[in-house]
mmCIF file of the protein (N, C-alpha, C, O) and its ligand, coordinates in Angstrom:
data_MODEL
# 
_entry.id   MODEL 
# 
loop_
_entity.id 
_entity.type 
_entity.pdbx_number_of_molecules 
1 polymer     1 
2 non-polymer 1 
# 
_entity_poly.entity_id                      1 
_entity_poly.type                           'polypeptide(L)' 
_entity_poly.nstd_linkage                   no 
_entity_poly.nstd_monomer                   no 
_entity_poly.pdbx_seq_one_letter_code       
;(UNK)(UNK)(UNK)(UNK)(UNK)(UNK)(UNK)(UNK)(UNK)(UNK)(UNK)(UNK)(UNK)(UNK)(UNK)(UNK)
(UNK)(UNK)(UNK)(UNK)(UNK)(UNK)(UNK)(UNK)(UNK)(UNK)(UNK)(UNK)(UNK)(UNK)(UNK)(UNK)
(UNK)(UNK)(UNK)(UNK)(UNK)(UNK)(UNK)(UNK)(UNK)(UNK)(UNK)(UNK)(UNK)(UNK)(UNK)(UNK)
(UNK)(UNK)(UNK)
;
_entity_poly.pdbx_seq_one_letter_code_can   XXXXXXXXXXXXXXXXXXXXXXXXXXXXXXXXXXXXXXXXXXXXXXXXXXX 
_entity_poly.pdbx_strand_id                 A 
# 
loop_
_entity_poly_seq.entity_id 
_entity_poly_seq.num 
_entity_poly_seq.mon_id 
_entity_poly_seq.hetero 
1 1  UNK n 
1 2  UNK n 
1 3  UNK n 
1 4  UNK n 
1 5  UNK n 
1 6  UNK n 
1 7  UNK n 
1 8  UNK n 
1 9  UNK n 
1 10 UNK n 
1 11 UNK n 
1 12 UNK n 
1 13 UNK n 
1 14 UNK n 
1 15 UNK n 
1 16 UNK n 
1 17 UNK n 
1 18 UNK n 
1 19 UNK n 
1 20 UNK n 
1 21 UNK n 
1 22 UNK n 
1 23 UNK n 
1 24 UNK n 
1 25 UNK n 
1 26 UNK n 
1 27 UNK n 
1 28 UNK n 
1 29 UNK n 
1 30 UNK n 
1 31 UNK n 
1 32 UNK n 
1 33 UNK n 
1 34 UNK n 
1 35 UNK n 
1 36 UNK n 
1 37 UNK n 
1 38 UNK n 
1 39 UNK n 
1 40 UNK n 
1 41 UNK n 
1 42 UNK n 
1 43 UNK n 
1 44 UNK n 
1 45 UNK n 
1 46 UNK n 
1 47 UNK n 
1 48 UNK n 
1 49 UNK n 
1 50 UNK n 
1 51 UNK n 
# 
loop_
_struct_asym.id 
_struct_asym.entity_id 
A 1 
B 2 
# 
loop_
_chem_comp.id 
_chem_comp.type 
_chem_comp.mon_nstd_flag 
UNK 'L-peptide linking' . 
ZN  non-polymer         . 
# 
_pdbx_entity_nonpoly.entity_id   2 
_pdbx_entity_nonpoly.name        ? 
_pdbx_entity_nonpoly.comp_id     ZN 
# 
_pdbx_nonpoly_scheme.asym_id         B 
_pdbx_nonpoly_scheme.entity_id       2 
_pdbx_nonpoly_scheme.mon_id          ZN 
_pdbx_nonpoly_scheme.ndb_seq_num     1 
_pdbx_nonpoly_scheme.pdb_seq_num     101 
_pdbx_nonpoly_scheme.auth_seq_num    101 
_pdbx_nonpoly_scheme.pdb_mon_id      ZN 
_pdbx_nonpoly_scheme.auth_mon_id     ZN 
_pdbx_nonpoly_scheme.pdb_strand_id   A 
_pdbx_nonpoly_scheme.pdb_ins_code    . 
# 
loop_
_atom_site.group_PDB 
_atom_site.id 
_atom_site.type_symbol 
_atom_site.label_atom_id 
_atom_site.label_alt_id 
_atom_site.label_comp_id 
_atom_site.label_asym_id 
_atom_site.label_entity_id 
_atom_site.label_seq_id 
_atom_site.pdbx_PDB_ins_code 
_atom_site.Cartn_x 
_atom_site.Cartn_y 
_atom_site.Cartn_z 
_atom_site.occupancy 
_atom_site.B_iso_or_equiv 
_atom_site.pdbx_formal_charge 
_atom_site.auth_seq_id 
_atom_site.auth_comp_id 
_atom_site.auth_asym_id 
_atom_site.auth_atom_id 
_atom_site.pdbx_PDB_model_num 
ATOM   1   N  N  . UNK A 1 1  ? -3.149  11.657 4.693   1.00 0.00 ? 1   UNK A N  1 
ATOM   2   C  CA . UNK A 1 1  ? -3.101  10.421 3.905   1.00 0.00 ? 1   UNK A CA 1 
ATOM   3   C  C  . UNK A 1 1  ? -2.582  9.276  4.766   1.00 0.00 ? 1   UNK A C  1 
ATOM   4   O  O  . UNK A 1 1  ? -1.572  9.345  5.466   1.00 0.00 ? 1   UNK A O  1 
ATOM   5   N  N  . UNK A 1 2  ? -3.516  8.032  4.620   1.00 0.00 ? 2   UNK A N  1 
ATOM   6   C  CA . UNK A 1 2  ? -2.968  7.003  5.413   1.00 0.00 ? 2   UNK A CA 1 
ATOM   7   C  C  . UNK A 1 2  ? -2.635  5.696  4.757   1.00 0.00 ? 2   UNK A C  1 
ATOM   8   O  O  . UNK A 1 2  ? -3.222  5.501  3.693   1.00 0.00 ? 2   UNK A O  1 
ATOM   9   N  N  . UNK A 1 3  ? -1.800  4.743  5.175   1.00 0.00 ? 3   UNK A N  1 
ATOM   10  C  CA . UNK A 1 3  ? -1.776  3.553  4.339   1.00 0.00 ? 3   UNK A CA 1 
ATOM   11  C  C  . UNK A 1 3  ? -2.884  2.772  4.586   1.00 0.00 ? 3   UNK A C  1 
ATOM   12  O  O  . UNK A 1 3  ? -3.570  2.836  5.605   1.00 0.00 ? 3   UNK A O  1 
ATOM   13  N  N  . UNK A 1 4  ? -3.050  2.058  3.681   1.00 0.00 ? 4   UNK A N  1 
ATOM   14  C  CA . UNK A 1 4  ? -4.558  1.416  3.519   1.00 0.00 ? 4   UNK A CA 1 
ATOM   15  C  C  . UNK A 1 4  ? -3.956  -0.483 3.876   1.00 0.00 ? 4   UNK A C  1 
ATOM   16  O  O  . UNK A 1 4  ? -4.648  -1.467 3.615   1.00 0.00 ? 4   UNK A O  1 
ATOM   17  N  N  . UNK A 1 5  ? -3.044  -0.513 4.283   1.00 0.00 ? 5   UNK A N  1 
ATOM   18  C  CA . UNK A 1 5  ? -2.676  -1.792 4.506   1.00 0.00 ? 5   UNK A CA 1 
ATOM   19  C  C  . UNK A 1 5  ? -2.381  -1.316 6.251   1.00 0.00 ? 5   UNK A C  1 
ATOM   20  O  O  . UNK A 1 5  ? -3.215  -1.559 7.123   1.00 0.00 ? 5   UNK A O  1 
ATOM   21  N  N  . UNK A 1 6  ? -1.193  -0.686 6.503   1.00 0.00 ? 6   UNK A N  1 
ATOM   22  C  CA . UNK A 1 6  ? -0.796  -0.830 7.891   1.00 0.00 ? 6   UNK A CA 1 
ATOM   23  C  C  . UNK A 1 6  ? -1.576  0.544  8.833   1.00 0.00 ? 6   UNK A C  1 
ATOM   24  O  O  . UNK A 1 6  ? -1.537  0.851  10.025  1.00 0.00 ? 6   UNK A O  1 
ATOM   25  N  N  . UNK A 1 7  ? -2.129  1.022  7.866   1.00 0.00 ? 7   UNK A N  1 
ATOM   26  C  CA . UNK A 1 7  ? -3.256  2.174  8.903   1.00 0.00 ? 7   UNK A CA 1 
ATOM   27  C  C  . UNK A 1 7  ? -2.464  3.325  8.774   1.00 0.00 ? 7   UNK A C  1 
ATOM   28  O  O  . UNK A 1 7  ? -2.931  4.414  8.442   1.00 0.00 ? 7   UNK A O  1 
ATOM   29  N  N  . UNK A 1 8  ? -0.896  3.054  9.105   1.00 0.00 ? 8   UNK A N  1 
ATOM   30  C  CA . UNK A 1 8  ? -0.028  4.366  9.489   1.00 0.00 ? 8   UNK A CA 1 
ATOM   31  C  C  . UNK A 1 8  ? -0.232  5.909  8.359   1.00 0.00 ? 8   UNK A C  1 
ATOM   32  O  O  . UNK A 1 8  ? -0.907  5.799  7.336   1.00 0.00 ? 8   UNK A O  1 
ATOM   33  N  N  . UNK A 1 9  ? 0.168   6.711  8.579   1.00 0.00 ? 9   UNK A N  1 
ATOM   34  C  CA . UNK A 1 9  ? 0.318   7.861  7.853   1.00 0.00 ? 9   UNK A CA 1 
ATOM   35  C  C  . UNK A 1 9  ? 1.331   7.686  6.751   1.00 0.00 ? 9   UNK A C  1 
ATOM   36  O  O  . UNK A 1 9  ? 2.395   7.111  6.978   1.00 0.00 ? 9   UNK A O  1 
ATOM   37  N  N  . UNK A 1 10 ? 1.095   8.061  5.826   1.00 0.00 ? 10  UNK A N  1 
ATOM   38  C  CA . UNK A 1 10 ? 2.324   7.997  5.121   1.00 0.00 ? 10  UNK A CA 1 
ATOM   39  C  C  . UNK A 1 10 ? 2.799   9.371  4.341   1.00 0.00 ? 10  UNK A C  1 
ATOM   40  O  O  . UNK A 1 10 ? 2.079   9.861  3.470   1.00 0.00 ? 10  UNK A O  1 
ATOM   41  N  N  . UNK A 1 11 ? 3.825   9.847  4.644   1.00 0.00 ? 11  UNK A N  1 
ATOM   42  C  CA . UNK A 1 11 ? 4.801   10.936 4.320   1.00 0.00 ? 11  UNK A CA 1 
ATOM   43  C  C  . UNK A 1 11 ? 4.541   11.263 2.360   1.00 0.00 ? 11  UNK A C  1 
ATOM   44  O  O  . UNK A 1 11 ? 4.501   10.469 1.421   1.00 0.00 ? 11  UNK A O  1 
ATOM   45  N  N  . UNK A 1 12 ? 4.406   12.875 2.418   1.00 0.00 ? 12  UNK A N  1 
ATOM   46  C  CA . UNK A 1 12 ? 4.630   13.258 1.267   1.00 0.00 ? 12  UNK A CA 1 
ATOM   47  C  C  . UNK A 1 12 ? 5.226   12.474 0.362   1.00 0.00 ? 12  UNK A C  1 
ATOM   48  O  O  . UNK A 1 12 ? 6.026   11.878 1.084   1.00 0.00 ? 12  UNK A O  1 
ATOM   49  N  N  . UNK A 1 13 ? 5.425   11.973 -0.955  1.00 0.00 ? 13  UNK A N  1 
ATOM   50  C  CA . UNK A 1 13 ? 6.056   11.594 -1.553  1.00 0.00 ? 13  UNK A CA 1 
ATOM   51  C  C  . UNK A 1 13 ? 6.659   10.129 -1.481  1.00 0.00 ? 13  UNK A C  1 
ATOM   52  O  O  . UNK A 1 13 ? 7.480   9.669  -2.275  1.00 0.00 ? 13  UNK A O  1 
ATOM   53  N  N  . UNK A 1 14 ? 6.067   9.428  -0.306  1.00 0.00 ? 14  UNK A N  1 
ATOM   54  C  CA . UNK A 1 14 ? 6.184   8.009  -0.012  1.00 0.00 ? 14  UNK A CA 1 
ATOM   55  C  C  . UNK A 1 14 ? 5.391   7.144  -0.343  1.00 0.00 ? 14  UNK A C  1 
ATOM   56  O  O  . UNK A 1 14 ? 5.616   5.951  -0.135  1.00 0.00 ? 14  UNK A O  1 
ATOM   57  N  N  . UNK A 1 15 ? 4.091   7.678  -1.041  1.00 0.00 ? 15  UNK A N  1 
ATOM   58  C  CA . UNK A 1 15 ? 3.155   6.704  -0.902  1.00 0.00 ? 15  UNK A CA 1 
ATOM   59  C  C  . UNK A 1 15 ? 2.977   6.072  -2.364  1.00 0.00 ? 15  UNK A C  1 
ATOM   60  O  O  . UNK A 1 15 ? 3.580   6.682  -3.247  1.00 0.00 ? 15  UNK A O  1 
ATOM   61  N  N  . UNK A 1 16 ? 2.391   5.171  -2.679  1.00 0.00 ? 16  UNK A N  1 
ATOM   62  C  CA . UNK A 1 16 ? 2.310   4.430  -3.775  1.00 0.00 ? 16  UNK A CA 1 
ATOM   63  C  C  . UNK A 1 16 ? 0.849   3.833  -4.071  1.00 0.00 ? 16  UNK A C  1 
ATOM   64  O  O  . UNK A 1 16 ? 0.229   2.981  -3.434  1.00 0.00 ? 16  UNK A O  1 
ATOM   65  N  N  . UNK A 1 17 ? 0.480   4.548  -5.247  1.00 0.00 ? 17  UNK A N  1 
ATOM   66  C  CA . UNK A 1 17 ? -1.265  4.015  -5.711  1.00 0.00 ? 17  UNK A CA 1 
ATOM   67  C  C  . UNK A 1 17 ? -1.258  2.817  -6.403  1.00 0.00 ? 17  UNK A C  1 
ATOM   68  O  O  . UNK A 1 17 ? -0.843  2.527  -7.525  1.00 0.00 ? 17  UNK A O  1 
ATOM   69  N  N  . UNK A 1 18 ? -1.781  2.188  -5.549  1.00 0.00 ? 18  UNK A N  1 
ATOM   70  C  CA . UNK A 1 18 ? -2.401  0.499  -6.414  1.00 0.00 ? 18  UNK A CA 1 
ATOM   71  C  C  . UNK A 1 18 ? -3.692  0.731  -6.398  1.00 0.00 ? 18  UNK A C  1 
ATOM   72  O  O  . UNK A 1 18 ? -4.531  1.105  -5.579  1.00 0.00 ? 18  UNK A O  1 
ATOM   73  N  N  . UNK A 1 19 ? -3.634  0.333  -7.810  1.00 0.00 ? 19  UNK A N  1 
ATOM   74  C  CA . UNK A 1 19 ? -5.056  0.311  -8.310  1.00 0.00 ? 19  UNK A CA 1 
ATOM   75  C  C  . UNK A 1 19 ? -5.684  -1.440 -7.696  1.00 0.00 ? 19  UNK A C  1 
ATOM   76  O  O  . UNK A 1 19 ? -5.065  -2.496 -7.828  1.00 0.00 ? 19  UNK A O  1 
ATOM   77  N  N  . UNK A 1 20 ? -6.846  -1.284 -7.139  1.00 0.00 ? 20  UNK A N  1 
ATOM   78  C  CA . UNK A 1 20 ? -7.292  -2.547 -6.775  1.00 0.00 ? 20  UNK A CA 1 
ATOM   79  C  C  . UNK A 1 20 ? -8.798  -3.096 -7.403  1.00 0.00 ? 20  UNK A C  1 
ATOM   80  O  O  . UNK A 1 20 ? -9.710  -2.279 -7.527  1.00 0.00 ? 20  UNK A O  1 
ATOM   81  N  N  . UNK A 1 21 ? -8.978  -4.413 -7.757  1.00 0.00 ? 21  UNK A N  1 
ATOM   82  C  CA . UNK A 1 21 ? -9.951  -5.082 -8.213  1.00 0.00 ? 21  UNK A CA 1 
ATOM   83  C  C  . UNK A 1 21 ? -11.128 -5.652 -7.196  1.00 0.00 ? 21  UNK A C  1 
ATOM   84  O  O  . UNK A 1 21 ? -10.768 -6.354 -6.250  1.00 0.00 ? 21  UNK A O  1 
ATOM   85  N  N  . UNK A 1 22 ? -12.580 -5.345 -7.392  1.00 0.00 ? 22  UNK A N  1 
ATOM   86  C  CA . UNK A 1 22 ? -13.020 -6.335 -6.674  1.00 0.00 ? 22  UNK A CA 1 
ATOM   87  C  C  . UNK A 1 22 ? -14.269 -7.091 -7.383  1.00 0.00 ? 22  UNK A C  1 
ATOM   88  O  O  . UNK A 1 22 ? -14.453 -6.902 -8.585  1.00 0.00 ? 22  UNK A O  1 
ATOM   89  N  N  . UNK A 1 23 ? -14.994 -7.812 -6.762  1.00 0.00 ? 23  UNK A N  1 
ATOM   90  C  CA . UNK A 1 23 ? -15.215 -9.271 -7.155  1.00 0.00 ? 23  UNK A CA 1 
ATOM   91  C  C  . UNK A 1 23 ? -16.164 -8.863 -8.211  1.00 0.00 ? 23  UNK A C  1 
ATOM   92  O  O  . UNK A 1 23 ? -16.239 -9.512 -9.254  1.00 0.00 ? 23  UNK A O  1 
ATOM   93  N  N  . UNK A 1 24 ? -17.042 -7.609 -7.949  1.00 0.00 ? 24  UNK A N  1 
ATOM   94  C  CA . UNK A 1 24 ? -18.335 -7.264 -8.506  1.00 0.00 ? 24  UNK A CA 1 
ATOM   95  C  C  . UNK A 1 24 ? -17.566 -6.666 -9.854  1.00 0.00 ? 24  UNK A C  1 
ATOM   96  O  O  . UNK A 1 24 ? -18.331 -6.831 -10.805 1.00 0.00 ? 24  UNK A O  1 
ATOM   97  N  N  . UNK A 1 25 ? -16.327 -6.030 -10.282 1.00 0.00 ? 25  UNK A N  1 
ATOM   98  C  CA . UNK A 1 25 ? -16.017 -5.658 -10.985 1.00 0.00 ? 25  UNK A CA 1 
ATOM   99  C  C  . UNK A 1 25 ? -15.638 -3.777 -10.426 1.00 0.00 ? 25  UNK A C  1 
ATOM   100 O  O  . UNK A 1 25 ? -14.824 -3.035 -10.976 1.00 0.00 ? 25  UNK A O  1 
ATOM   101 N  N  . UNK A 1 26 ? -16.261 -3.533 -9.574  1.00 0.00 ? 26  UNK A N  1 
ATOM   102 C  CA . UNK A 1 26 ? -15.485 -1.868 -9.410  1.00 0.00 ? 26  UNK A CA 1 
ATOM   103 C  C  . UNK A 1 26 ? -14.689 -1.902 -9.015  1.00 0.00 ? 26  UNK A C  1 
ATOM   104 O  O  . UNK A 1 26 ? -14.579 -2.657 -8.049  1.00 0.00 ? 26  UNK A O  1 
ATOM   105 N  N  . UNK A 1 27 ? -13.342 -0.986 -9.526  1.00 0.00 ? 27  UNK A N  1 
ATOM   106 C  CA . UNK A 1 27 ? -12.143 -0.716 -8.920  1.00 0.00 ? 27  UNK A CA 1 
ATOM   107 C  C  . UNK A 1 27 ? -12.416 0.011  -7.969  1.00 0.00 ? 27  UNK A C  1 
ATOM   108 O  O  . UNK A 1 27 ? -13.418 0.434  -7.393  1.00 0.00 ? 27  UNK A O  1 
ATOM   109 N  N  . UNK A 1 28 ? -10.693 0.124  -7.869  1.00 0.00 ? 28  UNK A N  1 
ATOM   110 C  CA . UNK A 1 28 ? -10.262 1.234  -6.484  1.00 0.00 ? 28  UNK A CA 1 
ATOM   111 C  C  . UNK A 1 28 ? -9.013  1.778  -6.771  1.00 0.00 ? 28  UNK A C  1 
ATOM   112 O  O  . UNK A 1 28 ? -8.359  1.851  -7.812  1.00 0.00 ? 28  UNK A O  1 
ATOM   113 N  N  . UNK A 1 29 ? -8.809  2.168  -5.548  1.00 0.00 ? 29  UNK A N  1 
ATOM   114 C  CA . UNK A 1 29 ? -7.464  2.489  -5.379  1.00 0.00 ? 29  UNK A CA 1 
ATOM   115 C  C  . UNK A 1 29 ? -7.084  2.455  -3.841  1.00 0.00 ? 29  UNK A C  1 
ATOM   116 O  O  . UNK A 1 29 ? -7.733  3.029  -2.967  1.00 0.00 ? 29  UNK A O  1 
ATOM   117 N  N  . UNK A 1 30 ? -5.885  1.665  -3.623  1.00 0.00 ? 30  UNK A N  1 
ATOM   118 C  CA . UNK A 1 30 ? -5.046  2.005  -2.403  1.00 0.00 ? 30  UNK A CA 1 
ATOM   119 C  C  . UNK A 1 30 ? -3.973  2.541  -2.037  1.00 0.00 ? 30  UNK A C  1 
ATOM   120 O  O  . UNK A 1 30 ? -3.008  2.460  -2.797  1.00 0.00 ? 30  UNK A O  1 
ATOM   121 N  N  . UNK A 1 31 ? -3.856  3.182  -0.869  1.00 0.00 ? 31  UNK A N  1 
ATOM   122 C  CA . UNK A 1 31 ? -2.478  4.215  -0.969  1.00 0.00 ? 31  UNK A CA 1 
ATOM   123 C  C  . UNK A 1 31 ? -1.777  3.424  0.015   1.00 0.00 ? 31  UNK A C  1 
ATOM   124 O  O  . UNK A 1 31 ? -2.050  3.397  1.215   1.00 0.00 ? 31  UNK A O  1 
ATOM   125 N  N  . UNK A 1 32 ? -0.611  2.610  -0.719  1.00 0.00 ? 32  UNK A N  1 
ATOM   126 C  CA . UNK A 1 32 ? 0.344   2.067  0.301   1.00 0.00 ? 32  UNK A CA 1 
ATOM   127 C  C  . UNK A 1 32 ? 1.938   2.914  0.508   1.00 0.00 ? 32  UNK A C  1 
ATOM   128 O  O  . UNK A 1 32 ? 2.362   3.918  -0.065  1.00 0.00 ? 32  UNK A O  1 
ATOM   129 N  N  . UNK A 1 33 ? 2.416   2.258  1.304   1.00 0.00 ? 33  UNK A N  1 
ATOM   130 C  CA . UNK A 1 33 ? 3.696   2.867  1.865   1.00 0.00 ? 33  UNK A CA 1 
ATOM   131 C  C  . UNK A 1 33 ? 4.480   2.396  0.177   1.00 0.00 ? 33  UNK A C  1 
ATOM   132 O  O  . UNK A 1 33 ? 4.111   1.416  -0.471  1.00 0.00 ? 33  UNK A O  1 
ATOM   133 N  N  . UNK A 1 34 ? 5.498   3.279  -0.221  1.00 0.00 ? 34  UNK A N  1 
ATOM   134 C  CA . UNK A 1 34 ? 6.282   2.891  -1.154  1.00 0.00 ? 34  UNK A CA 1 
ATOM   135 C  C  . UNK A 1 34 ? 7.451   1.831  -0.829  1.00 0.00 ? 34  UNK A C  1 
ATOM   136 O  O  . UNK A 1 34 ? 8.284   2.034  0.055   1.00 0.00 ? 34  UNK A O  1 
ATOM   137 N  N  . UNK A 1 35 ? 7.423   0.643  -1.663  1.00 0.00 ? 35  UNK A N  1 
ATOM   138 C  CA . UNK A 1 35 ? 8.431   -0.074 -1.550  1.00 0.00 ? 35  UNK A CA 1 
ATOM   139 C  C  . UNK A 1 35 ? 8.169   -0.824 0.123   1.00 0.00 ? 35  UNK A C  1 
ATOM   140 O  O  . UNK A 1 35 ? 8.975   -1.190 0.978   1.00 0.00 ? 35  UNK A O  1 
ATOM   141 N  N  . UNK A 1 36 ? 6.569   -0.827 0.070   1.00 0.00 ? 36  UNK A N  1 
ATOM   142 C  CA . UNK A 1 36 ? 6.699   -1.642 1.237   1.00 0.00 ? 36  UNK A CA 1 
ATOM   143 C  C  . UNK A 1 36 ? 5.973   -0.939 2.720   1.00 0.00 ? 36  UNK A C  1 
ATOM   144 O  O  . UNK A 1 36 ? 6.159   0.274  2.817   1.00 0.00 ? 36  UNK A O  1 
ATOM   145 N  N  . UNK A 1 37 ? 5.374   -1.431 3.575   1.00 0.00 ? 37  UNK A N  1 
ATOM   146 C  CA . UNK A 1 37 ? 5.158   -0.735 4.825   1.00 0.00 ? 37  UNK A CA 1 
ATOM   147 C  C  . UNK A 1 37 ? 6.538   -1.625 5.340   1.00 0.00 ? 37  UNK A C  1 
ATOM   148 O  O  . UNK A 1 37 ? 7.011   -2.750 5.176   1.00 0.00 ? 37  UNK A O  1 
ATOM   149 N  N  . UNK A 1 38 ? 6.903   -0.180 6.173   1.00 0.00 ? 38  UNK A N  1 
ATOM   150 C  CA . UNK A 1 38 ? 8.517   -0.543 6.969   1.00 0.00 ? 38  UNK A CA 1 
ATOM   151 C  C  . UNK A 1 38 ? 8.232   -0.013 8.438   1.00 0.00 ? 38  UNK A C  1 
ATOM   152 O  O  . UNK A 1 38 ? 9.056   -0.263 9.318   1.00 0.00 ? 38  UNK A O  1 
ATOM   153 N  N  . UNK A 1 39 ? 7.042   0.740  8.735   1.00 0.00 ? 39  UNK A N  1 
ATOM   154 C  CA . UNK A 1 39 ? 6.300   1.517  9.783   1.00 0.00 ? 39  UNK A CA 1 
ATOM   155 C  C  . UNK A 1 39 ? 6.245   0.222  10.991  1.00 0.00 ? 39  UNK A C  1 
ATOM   156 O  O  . UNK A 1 39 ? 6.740   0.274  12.116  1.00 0.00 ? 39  UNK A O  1 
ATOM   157 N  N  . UNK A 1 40 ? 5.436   -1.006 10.336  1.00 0.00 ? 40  UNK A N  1 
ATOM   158 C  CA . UNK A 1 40 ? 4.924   -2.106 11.388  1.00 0.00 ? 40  UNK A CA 1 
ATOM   159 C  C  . UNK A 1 40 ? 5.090   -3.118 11.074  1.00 0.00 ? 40  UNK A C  1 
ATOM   160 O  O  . UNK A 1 40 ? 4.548   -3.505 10.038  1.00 0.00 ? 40  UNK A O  1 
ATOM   161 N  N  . UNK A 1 41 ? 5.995   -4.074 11.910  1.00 0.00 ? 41  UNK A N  1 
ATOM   162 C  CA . UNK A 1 41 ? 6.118   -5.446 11.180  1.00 0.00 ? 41  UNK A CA 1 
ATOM   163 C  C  . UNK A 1 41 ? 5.108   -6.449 11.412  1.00 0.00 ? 41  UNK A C  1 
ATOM   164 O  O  . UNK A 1 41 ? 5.260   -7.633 11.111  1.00 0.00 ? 41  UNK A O  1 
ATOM   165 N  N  . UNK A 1 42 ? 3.836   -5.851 12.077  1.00 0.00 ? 42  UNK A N  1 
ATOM   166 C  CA . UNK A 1 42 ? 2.770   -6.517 12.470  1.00 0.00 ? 42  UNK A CA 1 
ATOM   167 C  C  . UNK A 1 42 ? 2.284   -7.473 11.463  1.00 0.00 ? 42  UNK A C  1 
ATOM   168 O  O  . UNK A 1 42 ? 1.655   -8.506 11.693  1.00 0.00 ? 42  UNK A O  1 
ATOM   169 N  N  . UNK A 1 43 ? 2.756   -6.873 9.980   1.00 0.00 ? 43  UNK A N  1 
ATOM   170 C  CA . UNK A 1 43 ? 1.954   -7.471 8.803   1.00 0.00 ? 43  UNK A CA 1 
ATOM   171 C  C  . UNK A 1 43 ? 3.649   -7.483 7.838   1.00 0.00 ? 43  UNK A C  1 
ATOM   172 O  O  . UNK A 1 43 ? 4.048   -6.377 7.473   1.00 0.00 ? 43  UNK A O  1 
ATOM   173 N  N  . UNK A 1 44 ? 4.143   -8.185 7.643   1.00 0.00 ? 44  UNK A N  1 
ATOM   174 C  CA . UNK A 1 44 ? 5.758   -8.039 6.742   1.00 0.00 ? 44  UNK A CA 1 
ATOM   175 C  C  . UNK A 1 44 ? 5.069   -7.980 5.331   1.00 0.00 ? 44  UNK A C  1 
ATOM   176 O  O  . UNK A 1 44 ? 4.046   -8.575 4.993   1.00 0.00 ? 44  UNK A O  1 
ATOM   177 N  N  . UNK A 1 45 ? 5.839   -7.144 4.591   1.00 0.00 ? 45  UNK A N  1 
ATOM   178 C  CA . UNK A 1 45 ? 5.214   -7.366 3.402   1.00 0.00 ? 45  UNK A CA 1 
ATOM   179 C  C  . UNK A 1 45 ? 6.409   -7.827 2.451   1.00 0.00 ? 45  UNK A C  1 
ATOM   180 O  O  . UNK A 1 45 ? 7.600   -7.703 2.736   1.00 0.00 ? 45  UNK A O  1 
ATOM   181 N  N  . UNK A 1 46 ? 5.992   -8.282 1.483   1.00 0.00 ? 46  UNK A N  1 
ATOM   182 C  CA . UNK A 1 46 ? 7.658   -8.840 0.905   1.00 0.00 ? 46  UNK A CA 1 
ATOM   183 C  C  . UNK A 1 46 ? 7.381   -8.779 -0.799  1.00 0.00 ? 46  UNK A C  1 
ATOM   184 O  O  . UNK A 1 46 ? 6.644   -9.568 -1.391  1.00 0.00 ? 46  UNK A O  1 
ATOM   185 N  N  . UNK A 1 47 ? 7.983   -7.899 -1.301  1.00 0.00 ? 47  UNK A N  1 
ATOM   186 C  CA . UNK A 1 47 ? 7.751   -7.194 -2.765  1.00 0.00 ? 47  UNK A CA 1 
ATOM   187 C  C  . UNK A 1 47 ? 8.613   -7.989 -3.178  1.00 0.00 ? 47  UNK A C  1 
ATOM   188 O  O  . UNK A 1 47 ? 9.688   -8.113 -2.592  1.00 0.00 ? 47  UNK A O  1 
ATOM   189 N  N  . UNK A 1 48 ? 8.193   -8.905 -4.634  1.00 0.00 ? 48  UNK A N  1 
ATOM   190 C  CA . UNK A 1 48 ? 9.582   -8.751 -5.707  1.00 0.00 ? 48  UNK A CA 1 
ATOM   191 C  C  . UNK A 1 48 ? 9.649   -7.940 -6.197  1.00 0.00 ? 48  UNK A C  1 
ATOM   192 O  O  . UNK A 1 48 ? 8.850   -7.174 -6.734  1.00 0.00 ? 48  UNK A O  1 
ATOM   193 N  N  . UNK A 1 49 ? 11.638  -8.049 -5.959  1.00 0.00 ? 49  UNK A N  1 
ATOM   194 C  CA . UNK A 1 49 ? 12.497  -6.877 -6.219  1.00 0.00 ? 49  UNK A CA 1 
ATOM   195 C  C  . UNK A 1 49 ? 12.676  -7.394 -7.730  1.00 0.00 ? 49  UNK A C  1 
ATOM   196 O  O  . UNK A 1 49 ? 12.837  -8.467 -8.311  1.00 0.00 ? 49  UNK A O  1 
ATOM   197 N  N  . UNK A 1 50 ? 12.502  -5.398 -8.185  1.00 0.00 ? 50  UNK A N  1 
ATOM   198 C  CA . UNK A 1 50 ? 12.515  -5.654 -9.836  1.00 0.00 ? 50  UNK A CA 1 
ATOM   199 C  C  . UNK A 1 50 ? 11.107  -5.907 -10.719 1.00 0.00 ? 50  UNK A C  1 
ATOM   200 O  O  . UNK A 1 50 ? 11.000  -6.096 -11.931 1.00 0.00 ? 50  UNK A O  1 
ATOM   201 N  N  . UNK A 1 51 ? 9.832   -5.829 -9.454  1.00 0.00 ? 51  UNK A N  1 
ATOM   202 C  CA . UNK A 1 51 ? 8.645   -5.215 -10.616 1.00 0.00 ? 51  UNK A CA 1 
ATOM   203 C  C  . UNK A 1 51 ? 8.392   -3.770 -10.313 1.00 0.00 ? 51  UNK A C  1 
ATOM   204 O  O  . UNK A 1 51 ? 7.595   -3.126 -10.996 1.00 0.00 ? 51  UNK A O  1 
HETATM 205 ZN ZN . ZN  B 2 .  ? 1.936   1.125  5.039   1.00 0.00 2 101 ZN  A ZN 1 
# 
């Protein structure tokens, strides 16, 4: 399993499914790092804290 934002692998139990929209109307899904990719600061990601 890899993150779909920073490429990296992401660990058992770390990862987090966002469901994603696109224009035509089919979803998806992406598997990001939980609470953030912390792997690469190539791309910072910056969550509000508290959704
Ligand atoms: Zn990531």
């Amino acid at each position: 399993m890899k993150c779909d934002r920073c490429d990296k692998p992401i660990l058992p139990g770390q990862e987090e499914r966002v469901p994603v929209f696109s224009g035509s109307g089919a979803g998806g899904t992406v598997v990001l790092h939980r609470g953030g990719c912390q792997v690469s600061r190539a791309h910072p990601v910056s969550y509000p804290p508290g959704r």
